[in-house]
C-alpha positions as CSV (number, residue, x, y, z in Angstrom):
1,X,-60.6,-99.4,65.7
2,X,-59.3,-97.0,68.0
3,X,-56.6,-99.2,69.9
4,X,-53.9,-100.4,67.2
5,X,-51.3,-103.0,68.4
6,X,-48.2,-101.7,66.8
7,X,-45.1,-104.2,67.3
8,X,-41.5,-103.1,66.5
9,X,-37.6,-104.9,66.0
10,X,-34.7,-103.3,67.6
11,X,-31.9,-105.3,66.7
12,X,-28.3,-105.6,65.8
13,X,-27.0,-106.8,62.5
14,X,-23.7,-108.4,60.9
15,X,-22.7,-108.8,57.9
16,X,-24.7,-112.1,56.9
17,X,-27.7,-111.0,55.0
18,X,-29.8,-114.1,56.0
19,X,-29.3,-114.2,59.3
20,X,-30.0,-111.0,59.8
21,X,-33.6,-111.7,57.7
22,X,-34.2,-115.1,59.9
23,X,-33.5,-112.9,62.9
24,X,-35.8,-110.2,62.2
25,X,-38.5,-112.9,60.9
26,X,-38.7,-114.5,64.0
27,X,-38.8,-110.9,66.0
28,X,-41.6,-110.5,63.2
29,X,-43.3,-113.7,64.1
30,X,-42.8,-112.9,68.0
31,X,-44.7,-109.7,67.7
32,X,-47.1,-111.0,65.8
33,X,-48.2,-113.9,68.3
34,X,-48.5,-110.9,71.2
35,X,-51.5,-109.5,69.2
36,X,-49.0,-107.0,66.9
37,X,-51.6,-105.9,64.0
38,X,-48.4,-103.6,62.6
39,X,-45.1,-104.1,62.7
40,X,-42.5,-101.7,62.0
41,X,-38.6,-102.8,60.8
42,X,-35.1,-100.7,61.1
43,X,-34.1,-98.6,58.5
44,X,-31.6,-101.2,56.0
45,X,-32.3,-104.0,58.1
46,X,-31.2,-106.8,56.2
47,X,-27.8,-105.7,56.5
48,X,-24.7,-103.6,57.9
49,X,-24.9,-99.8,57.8
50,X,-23.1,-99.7,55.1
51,X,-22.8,-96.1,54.6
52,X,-19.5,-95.8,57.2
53,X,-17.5,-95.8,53.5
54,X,-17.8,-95.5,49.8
55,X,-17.3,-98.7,48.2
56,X,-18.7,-99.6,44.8
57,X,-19.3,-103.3,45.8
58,X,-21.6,-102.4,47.8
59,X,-24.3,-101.8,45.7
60,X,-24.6,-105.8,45.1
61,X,-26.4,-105.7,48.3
62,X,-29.2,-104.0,46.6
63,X,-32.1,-105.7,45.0
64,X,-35.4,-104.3,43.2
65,X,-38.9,-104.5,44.4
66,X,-40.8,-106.9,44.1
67,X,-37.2,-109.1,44.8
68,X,-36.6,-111.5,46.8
69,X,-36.2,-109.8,50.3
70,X,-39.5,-108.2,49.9
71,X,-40.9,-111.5,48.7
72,X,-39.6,-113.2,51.3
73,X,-41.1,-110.4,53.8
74,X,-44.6,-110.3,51.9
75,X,-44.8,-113.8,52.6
76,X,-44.3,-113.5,56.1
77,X,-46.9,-110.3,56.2
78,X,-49.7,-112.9,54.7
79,X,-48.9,-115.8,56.7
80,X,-49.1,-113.7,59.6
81,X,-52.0,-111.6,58.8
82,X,-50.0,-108.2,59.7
83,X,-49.5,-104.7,58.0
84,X,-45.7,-105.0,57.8
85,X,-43.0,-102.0,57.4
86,X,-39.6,-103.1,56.1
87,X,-37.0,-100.6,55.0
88,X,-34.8,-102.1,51.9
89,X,-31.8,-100.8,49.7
90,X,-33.5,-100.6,46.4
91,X,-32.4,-101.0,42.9
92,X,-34.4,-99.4,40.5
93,X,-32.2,-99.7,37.8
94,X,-28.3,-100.0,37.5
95,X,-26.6,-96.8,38.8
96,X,-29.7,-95.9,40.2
97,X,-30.7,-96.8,43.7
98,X,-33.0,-95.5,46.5
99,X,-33.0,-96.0,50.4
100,X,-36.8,-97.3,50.2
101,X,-39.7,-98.4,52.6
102,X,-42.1,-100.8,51.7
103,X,-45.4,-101.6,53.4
104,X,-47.0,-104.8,53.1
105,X,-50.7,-105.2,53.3
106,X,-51.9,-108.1,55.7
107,X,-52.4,-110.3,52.4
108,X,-49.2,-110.1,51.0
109,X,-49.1,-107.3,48.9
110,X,-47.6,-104.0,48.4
111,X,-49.6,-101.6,49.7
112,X,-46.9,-98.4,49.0
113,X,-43.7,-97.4,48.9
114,X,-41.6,-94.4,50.3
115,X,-38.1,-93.9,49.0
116,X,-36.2,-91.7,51.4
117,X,-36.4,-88.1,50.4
118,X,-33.6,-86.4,52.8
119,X,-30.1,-88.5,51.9
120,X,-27.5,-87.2,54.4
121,X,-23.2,-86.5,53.5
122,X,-21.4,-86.7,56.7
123,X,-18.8,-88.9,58.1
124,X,-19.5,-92.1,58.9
125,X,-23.3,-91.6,56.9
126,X,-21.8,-91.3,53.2
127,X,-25.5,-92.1,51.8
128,X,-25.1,-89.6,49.0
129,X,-22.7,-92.1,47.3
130,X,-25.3,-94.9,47.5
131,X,-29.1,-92.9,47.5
132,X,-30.9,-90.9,44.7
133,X,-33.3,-88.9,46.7
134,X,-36.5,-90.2,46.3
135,X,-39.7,-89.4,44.0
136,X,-42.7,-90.5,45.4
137,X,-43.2,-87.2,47.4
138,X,-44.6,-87.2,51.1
139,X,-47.2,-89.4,50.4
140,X,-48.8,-91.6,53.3
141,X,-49.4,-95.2,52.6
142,X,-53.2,-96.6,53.3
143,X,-53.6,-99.3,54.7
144,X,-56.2,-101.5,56.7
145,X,-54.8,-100.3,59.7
146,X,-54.9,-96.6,59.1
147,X,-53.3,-94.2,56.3
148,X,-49.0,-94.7,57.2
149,X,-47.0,-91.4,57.4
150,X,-43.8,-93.4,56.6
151,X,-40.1,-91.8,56.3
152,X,-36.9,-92.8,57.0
153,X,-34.0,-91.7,59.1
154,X,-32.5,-87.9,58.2
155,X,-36.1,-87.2,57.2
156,X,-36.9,-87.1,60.9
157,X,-34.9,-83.9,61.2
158,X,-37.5,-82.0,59.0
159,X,-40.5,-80.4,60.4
160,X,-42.2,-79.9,56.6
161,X,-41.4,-83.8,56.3
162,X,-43.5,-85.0,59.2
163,X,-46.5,-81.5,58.2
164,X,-46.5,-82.7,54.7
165,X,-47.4,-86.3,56.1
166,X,-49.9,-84.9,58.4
167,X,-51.9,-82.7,56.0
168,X,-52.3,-85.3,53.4
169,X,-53.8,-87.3,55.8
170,X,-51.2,-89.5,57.6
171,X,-52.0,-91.1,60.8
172,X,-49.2,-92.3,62.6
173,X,-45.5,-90.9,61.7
174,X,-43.2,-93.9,61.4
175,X,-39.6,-93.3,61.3
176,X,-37.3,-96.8,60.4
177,X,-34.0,-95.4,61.3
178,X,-30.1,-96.2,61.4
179,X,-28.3,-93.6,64.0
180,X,-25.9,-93.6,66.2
181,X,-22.5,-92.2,67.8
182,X,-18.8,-91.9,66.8
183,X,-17.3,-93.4,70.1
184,X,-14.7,-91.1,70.2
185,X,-16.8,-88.4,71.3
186,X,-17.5,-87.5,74.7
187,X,-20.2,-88.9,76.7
188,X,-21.9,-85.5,76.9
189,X,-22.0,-84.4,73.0
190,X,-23.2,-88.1,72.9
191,X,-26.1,-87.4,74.9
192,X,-26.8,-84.1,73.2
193,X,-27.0,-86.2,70.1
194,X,-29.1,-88.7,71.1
195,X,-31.9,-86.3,73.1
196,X,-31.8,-84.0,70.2
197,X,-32.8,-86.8,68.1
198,X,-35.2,-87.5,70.5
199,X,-36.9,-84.2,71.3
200,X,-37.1,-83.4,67.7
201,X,-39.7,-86.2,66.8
202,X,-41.6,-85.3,69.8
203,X,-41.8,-82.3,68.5
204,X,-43.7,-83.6,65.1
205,X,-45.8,-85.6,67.5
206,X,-46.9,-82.0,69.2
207,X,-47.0,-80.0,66.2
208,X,-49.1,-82.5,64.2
209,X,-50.9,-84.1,66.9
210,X,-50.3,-87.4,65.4
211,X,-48.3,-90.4,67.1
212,X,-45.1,-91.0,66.0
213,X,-42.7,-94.2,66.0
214,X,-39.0,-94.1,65.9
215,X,-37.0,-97.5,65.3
216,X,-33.4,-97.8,65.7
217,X,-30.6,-100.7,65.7
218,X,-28.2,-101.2,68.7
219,X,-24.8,-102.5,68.7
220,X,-21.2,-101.7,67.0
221,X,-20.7,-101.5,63.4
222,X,-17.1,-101.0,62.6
223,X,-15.5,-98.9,59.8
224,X,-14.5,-101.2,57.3
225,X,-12.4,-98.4,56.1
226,X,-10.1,-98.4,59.3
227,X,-10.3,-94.4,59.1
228,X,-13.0,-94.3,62.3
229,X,-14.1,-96.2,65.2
230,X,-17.0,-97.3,63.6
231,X,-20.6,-96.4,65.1
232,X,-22.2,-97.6,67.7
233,X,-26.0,-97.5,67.5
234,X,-28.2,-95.8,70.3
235,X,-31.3,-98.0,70.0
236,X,-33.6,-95.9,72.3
237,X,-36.7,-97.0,70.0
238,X,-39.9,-95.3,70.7
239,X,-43.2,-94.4,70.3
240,X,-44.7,-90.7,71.3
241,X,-48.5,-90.1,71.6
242,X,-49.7,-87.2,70.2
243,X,-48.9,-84.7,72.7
244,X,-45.5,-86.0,72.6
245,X,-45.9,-88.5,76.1
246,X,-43.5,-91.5,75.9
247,X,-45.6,-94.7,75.6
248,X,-42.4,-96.6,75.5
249,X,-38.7,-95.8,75.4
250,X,-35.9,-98.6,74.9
251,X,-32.6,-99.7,75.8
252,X,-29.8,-97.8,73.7
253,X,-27.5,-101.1,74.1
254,X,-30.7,-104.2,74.0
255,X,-32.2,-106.2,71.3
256,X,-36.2,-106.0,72.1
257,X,-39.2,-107.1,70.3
258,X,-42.2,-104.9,71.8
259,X,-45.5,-104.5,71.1
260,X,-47.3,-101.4,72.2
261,X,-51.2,-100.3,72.3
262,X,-51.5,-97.2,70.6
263,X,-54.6,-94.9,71.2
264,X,-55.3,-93.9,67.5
265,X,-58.5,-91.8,68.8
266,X,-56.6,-89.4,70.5
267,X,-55.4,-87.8,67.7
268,X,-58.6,-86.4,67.0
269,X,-59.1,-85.4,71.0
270,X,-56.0,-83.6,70.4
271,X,-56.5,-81.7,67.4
272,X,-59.6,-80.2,68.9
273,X,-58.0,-78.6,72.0
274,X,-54.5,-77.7,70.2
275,X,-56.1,-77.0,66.5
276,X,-52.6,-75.7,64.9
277,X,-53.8,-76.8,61.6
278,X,-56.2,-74.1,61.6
279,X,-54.2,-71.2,62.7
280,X,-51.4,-72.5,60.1
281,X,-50.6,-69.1,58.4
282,X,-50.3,-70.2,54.5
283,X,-50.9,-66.9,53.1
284,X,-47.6,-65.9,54.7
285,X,-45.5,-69.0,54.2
286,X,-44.0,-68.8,51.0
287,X,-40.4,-68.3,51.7
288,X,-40.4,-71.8,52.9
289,X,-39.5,-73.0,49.1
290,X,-36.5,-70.7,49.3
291,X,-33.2,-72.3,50.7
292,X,-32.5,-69.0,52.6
293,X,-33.6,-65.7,53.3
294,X,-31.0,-63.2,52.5
């Protein structure tokens, strides 16, 4: 199978937990019916980003796994006959939670799991309150459309996130993800933001000569603390080849349900002309453990 039909959800959310679900089963179901063999979910997607604040309550959003969002989502996976990636606030066990993705196999079942490794502290994103980092390691998920490089969010910042992926085998970089700007600042940090996070996913796309998929929500999430302006979410979902070409860019303001034919034989095209796997020099890497080089 070299041409995989990968279909993706850009959407808004609110504060009701099932609509947001029915919402994003019916993008699921949409995708589907346009030939989507995978399709890829927003990072939290069942609910608000509710990071913007630290509020103990909040952790009665999460649920373990299997629960009954993921059941709910494994269902729709097997009626459908699709590899499904959903992104879930997880409760392993009380006081201790992970931001986690879970892949569904075409029949229903789990095929893996990925619990965020990189859990950001900044305003607005307080995910250290909520997130153990995870423990599963960069490990790629097979599946029967190909073996998933799946992480989440603040993981796409790290180049040894997206390598680690690649040399254990991954196939296509997925990134479910929940970013966006603080309206008060100007339009032209805002667009330094938002083509930084851009260009830096490209980048593992180029390095790794793998095709990588970014998913983002759109729309305004306020501060339910009153101390912000809230965040409004950039969308601009997309999917990079792997020489980093745009096979699709969207909105930053739209809901869209897409489906996109991916080339999953050029990787191997790639790799052959631009071979940086080879030339990798791990005799002389070994200062990339360290947090700094005094």
């Amino acid at each position: 199978m070299s041409i995989l039909k990968v279909g993706f959800i850009q959407q808004s959310c609110t504060a009701n937990k099932a609509e947001n679900l029915a919402k994003t089963i019916q993008g699921i179901e949409l995708a589907a019916s346009q030939g989507a063999q995978l399709v890829i979910l927003q990072e939290l997607h069942a609910s608000l980003y509710f990071c913007q604040t630290e509020d103990v309550d909040l952790f009665d959003l999460a649920e373990p796994i299997p629960g009954p969002t993921s059941d709910q989502l494994a269902d729709v996976a097997a009626r459908l006959g699709i590899v499904l990636v959903s992104s879930l606030f997880e409760k392993r066990a009380t006081g201790l939670y992970h931001n986690t993705a879970v892949v569904f196999e075409k029949d229903g079942s789990i095929a893996g799991k990925y619990r965020k490794m990189h859990i950001p502290d900044d305003p607005g994103f307080y995910e250290k309150f909520y997130f153990t980092p995870g423990d599963l390691g960069f490990t790629p998920i097979q599946t029967s459309v190909g073996k998933l490089g799946v992480l989440v969010c603040w993981d796409q910042w790290y180049p040894e996130a997206a390598r680690l992926m690649a040399m254990a085998g991954a196939e296509l970089l997925i990134y479910p993800t929940a970013i966006g700007w603080n309206p008060a600042d100007e339009q032209s940090e805002q667009d330094r933001q938002r083509e930084a996070w851009i260009t830096v996913q490209r980048g593992h796309a180029v390095a790794n000569g793998l095709p990588v998929i970014s998913i983002n929500r759109v729309g305004h999430e306020e501060d339910p603390s009153g101390q912000s302006e809230g965040i409004e979410f950039w969308g601009s979902s997309f999917v990079a080849g792997p020489q980093g070409e745009f096979l699709c860019m969207e909105s930053v303001d739209q809901e869209v349900v897409r489906v996109i034919d991916v080339d999953m034989g050029r990787s191997e095209h790639v790799r052959r002309i631009w071979p940086f796997l080879r030339d990798r020099r791990i005799d002389d890497y070994n200062n990339l453990t360290r947090r700094y080089i005094d």
